[in-house]
N, C-alpha and C positions, 0 to 999 in steps of 0.2 A: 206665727203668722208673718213677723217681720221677716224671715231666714225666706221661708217659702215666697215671699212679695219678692225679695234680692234675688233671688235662684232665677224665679221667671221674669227678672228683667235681665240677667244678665243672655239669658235664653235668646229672647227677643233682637237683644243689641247685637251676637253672633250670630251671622250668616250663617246656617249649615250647608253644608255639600252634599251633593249626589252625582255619580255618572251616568251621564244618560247613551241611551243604547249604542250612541256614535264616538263612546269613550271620550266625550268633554264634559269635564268637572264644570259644574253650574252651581251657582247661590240661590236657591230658594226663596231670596228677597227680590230684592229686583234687578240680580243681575237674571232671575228668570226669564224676565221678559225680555231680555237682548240675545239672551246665548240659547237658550232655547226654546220659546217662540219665534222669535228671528232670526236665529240662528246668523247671526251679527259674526261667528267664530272669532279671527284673532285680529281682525280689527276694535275690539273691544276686552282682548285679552281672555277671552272664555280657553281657547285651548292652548295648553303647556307646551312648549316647545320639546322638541324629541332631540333627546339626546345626540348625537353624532356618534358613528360607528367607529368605534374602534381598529385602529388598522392590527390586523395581522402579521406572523411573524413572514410568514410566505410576504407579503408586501412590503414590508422592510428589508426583507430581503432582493427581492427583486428592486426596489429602492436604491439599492449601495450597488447593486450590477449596473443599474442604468446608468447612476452617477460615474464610476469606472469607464464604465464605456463614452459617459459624453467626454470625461477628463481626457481620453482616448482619442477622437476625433478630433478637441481639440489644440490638440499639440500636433497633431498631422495637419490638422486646418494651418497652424501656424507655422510650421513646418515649409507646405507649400506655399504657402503666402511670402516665408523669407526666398526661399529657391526664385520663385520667380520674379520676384520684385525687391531683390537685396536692398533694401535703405536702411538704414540705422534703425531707422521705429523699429520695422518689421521684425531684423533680424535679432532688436534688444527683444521685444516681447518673446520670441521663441526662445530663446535661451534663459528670459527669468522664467516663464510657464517650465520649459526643460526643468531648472535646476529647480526647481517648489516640487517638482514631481520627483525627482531624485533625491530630494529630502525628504519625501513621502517614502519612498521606497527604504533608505537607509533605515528610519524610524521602524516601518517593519521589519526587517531584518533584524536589529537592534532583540527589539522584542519577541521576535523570534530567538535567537539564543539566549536569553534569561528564561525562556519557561521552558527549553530544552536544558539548563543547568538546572532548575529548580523542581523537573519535575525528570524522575528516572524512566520512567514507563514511556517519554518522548525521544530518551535519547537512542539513537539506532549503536552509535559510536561504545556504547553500553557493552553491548554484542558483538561486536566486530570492529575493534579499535581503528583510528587511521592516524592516529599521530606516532612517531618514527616508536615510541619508546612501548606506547601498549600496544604499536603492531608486533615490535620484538617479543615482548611476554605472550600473548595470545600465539603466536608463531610457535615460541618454546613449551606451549603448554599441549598445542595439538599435536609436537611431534613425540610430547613424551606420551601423550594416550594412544597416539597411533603405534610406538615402537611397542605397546605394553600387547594392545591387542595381537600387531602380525606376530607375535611371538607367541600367540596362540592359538592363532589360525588354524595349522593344522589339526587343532582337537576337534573342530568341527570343518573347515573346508577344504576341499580338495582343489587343483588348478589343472583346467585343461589347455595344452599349448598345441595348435594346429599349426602346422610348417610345410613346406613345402623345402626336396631337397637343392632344386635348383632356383630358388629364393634367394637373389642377393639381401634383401632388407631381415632374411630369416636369418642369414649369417652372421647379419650385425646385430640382431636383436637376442641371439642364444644366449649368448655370453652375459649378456644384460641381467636376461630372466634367471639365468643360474645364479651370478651373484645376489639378488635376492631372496633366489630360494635356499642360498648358504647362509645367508643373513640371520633370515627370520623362520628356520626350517621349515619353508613351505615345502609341500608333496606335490610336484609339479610330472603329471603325464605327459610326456608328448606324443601326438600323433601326428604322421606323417598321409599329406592328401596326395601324395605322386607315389610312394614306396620306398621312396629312398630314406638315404639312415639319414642322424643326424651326432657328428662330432659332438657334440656339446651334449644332448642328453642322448645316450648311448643304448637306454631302455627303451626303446618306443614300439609305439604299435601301426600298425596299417589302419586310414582310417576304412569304417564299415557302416557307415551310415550317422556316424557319434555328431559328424558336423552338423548336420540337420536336425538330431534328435533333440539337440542339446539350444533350437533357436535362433543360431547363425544363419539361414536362411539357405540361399543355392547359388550365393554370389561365389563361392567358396574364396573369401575374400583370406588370405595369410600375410604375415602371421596373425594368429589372433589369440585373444585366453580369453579362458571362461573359467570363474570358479563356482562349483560344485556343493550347492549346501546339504550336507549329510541328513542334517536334522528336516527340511523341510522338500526334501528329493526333488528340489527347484533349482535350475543353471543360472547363475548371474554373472552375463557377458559385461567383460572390462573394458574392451576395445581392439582395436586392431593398427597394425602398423607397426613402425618402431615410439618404442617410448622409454624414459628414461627412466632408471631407476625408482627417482624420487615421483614420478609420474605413476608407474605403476602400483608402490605404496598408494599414494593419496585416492584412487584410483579405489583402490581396495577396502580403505578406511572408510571414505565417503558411501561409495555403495551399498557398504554392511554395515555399518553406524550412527551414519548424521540422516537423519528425514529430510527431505529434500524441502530447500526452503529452509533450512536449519540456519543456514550461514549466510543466509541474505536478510 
């Protein structure tokens, strides 16, 4: 009897709660009659204040752009305010505002090459060196995969060379395309688009329509190559004009080897 006397007084002494249909927590004693009979609300404290929202990462972001952009305007503010009214104030304030922002800027930078050292997958430099000594090795390394492939080139492509016989830039370019294809035994056809021979390669054909079939279009633009893939009975024009040796390799290499985007 005594535990049950203590239970229902402690009952008594505690307010209980309920929420009523307009989501304000009320006390059943008497804070009933203010909060809801009279609905008294938060002048008497019946409803809980609501949280505040949460900003978003979108508005933190937009946040750091606006801020950027006011940093922006005002060093251009300050800027024209030295221009046009040179006084000591004016023109000290823009060159501290200047330099706080060029220590902003170094700062980045800064931090920008330590997570390009620490992290591989940022560095581009990785891929395609530019300091003097991993340009030299990456340099000496494409030209030994290059010399490995044109030396075997011809087990699968063939090179077609259109000339014309009264082409000065054909004249200079013959000599070019033979010593490569002495080089690296490419099988170089040449076709002649006027009829005439050609000193340099002494086998040739008359063209019959090969310049068009093969993609070149109807500029009949000479000289030009195209080489010839056996396996995929697909032309892959190299270029046209005079080109150098080392032009015509890389030329060769890049088109049948690297995917495009490979070396950028």
């Amino acid at each position: 009897m005594v535990a049950a006397a203590a239970l229902a007084a402690i009952l008594v002494s505690q307010p209980l709660t309920a929420a009523t249909e307009d989501g304000v927590e009320i006390r059943h004693d008497e804070d009933a009659l203010y909060c809801a009979e009279r609905k008294l609300g938060t002048w008497f404290y019946c409803e809980k204040p609501k949280p505040a929202p949460s900003r978003t990462s979108v508005e933190r972001s937009s946040s750091a752009k606006s801020q950027l952009a006011a940093i922006t305007a005002q060093l251009e503010e300050l800027k024209a305010a030295a221009i046009l009214d040179p006084s000591s104030d004016n023109v000290t304030a823009y060159v501290r505002f200047q330099r706080a922002q060029l220590d902003r800027s170094s700062m980045f930078a800064d931090v920008w090459q330590r997570a390009l050292w620490q992290d591989p997958g940022l560095d581009y430099t990785l891929q395609r060196p530019v300091s003097t000594l991993g340009k030299r090795a990456w340099l000496d390394q494409r030209k030994a995969d290059r010399d490995i492939f044109l030396s075997q080139l011809s087990q699968r492509y063939g090179v077609f060379y259109f000339y014309s016989s009264s082409c000065g830039a054909c004249d200079i370019f013959s000599p070019i395309l033979k010593a490569v294809s002495d080089k690296y035994g490419m099988s170089v056809l040449a076709v002649s688009m006027d009829g005439g021979p050609s000193a340099v390669f002494p086998n040739y054909m008359v063209d019959s329509g090969q310049y068009e079939r093969l993609g070149l279009g109807t500029h009949r633009q000479v000289p030009a190559l195209v080489l010839f893939d056996s396996v995929t009975r697909q032309p892959v024009p190299i270029g046209y004009g005079i080109m150098s040796q080392d032009e015509i390799v890389d030329r060769v290499f890049q088109l049948t080897q690297v995917k495009a985007g490979g070396d950028f």
